[in-house]
N, C-alpha and C positions, 0 to 999 in steps of 0.2 A: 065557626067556619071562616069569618075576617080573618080570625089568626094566625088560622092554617096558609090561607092565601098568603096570609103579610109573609109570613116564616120562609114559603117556597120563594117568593119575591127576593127575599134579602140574599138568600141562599143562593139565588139568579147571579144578582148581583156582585158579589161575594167570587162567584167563579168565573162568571167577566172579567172583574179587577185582576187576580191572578193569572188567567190566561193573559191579557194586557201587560201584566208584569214582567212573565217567562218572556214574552213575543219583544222586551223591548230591551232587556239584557243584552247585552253585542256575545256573538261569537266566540268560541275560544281562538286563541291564535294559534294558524297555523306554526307544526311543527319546522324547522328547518331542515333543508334536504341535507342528509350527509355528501360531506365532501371526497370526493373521490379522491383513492390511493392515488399518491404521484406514478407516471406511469415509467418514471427513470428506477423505479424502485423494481421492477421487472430484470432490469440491466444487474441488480446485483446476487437474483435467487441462484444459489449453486447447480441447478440443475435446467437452467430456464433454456439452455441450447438443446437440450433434447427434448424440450416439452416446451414450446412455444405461449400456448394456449392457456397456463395461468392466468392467473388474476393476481395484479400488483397487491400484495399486502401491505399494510397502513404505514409498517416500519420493520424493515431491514435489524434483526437484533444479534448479537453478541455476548455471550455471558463467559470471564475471563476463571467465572468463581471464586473462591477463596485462596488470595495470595499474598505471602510474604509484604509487607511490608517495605517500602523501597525498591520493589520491583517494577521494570517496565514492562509492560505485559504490551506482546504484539501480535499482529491480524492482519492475517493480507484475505479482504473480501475479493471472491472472482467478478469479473466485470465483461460483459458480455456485450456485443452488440446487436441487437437483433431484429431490427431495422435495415431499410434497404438505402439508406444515408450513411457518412461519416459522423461520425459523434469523437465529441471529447469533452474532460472536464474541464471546463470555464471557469469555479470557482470553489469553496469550499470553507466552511464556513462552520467553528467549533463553539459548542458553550461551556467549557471548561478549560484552563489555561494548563487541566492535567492532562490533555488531550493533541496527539499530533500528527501526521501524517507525510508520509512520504510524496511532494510534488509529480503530478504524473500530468506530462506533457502529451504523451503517443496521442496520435488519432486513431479512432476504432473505425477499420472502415465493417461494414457490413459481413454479419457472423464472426467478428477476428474478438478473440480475450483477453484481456487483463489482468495484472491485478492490483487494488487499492492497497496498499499498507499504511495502517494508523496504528499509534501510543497510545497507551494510557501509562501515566504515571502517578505507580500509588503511594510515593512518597509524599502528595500534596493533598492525601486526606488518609482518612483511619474509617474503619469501619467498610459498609456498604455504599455504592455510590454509582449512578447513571446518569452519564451523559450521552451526547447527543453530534453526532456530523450530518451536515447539510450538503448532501455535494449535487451541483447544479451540473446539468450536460447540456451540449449544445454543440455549434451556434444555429442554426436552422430552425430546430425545432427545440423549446428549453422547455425543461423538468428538474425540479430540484427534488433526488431521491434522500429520504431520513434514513441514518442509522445511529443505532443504538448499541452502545457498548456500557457494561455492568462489572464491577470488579468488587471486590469485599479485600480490604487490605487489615490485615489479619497484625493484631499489636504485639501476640507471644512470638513470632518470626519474624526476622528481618534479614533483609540483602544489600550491599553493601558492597562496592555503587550498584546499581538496580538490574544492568546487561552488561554485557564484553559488548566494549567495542573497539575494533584495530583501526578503525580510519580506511587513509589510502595508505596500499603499500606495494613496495616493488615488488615483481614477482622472484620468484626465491629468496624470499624474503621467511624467514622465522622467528617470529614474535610472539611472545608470554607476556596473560594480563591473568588478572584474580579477582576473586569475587568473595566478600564474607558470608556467610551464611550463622545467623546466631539465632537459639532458641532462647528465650525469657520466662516461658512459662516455668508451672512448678516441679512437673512432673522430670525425675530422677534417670528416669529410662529412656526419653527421647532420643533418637539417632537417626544419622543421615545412612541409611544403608549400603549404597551402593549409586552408580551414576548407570543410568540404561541406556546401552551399547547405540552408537548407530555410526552413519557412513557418512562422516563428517570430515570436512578437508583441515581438522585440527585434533588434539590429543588431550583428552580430560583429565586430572588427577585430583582426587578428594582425600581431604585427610584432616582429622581432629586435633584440633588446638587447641582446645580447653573445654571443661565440664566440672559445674557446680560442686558433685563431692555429693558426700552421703547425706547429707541435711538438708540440703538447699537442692533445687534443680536449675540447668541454665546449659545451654552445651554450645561450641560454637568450630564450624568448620573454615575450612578454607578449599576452596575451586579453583584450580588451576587449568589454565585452557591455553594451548600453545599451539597457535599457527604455524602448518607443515610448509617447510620447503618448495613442498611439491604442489600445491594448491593451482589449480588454473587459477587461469586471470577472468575476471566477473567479480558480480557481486557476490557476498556471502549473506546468507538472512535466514539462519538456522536458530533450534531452541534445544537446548541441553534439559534433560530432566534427570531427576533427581530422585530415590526412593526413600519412604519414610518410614516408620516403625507406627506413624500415627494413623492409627483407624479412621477416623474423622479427615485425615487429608494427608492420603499418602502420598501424594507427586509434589515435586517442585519445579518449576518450572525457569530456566535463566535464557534470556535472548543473548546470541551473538553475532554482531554483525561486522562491516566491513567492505573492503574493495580490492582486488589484487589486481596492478594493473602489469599489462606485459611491458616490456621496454620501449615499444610503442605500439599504440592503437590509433584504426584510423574510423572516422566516423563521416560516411558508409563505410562499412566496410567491403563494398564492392557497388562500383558502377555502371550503369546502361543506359543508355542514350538509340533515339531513335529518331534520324533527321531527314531532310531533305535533303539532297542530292546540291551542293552549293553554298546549304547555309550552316551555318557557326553555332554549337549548344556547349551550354560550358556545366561543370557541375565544380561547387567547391568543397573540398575534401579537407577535414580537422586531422591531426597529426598531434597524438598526444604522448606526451612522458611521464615518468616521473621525476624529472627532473629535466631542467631548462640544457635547451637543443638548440644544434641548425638544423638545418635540411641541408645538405651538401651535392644533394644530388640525384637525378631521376634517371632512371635506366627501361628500357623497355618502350618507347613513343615508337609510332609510325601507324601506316592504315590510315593516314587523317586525324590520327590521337597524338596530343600533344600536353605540355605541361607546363604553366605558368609556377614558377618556385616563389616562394613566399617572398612579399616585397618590403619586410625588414630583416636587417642582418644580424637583430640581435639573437643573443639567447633566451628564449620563451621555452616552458612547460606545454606550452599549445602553438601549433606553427598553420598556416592554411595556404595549402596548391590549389590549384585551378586546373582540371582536367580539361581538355577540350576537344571536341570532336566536330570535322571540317568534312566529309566523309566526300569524293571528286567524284564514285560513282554509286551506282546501287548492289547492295550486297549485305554480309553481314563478316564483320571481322572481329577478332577478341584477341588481348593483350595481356599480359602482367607487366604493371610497373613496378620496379623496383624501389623502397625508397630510401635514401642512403642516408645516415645524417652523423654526426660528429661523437656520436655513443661507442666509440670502436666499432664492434660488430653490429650491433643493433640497426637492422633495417626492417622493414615492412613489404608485402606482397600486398599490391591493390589491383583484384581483378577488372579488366574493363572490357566490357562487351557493346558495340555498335553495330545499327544497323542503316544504310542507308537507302530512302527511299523515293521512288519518281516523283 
């Protein structure tokens, strides 16, 4: 009977110490809260102006897939704003030096669009590869929204240089640039088939310049892309594609870009003012060429609208007037200034619309 006692005793014992043991263990650590989506990342879903009410995903992604070798592969993300603020990019911020982006200055005011345009260039790796843009908006309220862009730069094709690009050019201007396009792999039958039609302010011609032979494979084209005459004046920021005979990756894909400017552009290109009855608003107006000007002369002032003429006399690519509006009573008046300048014929029409008020 002692024994029995002793035995339950220890046993007592025994499950104390353990219970003391669990009880004096610390806690697991708590988990970490996840971090919330940036909410600038909202600003870039393609459909987020009709549909408010998403939820910002973690990152913004891009897949460019498998391409050529030496190709610049390009993106223009839509950019929204949908806030009852002005927003704009403040900064922008890559981690790969194959990575680039078109500067965008605009301010978004409330509901108005965008668009972001970034590079990748897959001449500065081989293989698959993803990086990364940071782009921060602001100033009032700041978020820095992630994207992601993925490209696979493919070792049997290569392009050669990687996009057309024309620059600036006058308008009526027509300019020819080329592109190589060479297959390396083995296969004997690869071909560029055809280039797929579109409504491009330029004219495509594809044509074979050489191919391996019966033993070997290798084939290699030439892309010829020839800026019309007739192009407005803007940007151009078009992509040429190309068809293949290859199952695994029939499209090819080549950027072209550029700028066609008119003989002169003025930036605004139309003014309005809304003053007091008395006092003096001025606004300054950019006058561009493509090639260095005067200003010789401004046609069209009166109403209280007047025009300060650039205050040097040399010849500049860029020239800046001074609109100004004096307005004696209340009312609302509107002008066309004429702008004349040393290009022969080349002048400019700048709308100006005043109102003035008690």
């Amino acid at each position: 009977m002692k024994r029995v006692l002793f035995s339950v005793a220890i046993a007592a014992v025994g499950l104390s110490l353990t219970a003391v043991a669990f009880a004096a263990q610390p806690a697991p650590p708590a988990q970490p809260a996840a971090q919330p989506a940036p909410w600038a990342n909202k600003f870039f879903l393609p459909d987020i102006a009709t549909n408010r009410e998403q939820a910002a995903p973690a990152v913004i992604t891009h897949n460019f897939g498998d391409v050529p070798h030496g190709t610049l592969c390009v993106h223009k993300f839509p950019l929204t704003n949908v806030y009852d603020v002005p927003m704009q990019i403040t900064d922008v911020r890559k981690s790969c030096s194959c990575l680039d982006y078109v500067p965008m200055t605009k301010v978004l005011q409330p509901n108005e669009t965008a668009e972001l345009t970034v590079t990748m260039n897959t001449a500065k790796f081989v293989g698959q590869n993803a990086q990364t843009f940071y782009v921060t908006v602001g100033p009032k309220f700041v978020s820095t929204a992630v994207l992601r862009v993925t490209a696979t730069s493919r070792t049997d094709v290569s392009v050669n240089p990687g996009a057309i690009s024309f620059g600036t050019v006058p308008l009526g201007t027509r300019l020819n640039q080329s592109v190589q396009v060479k297959y390396s792999g083995r296969s004997r039958e690869w071909k560029v088939t055809e280039v797929v039609p579109g409504t491009y302010p330029f004219e495509v011609k594809l044509s074979e310049v050489s191919r391996g032979g019966p033993l070997r494979g290798g084939a290699e084209y030439q892309v010829d892309v020839t800026l019309n005459g007739n192009a407005f004046p803007g940007s151009i920021s078009e992509q040429i594609t190309l068809k293949t005979n290859d199952a695994t990756n029939p499209l090819l894909h080549i950027g072209v870009t550029g700028t066609v400017v008119a003989p002169l552009e003025l930036a605004p290109s139309k003014v309005r003012f809304e003053t007091k009855v008395g006092e003096l608003a001025t606004q300054r107006v950019l006058v561009r060429a493509a090639k260095p000007f005067k200003v010789v002369g401004v046609d069209g002032a009166g109403d209280g609208i007047t025009v300060g003429l650039p205050a040097t006399t040399a010849s500049l690519p860029v020239q800046v007037i001074v609109v100004k509006f004096e307005p004696k009573q209340p009312g609302a008046v509107a002008r066309h200034l004429r702008i004349r300048t040393d290009l022969g014929e080349a002048s400019a029409l700048l709308p100006v619309e005043g109102e003035g008020t008690k």
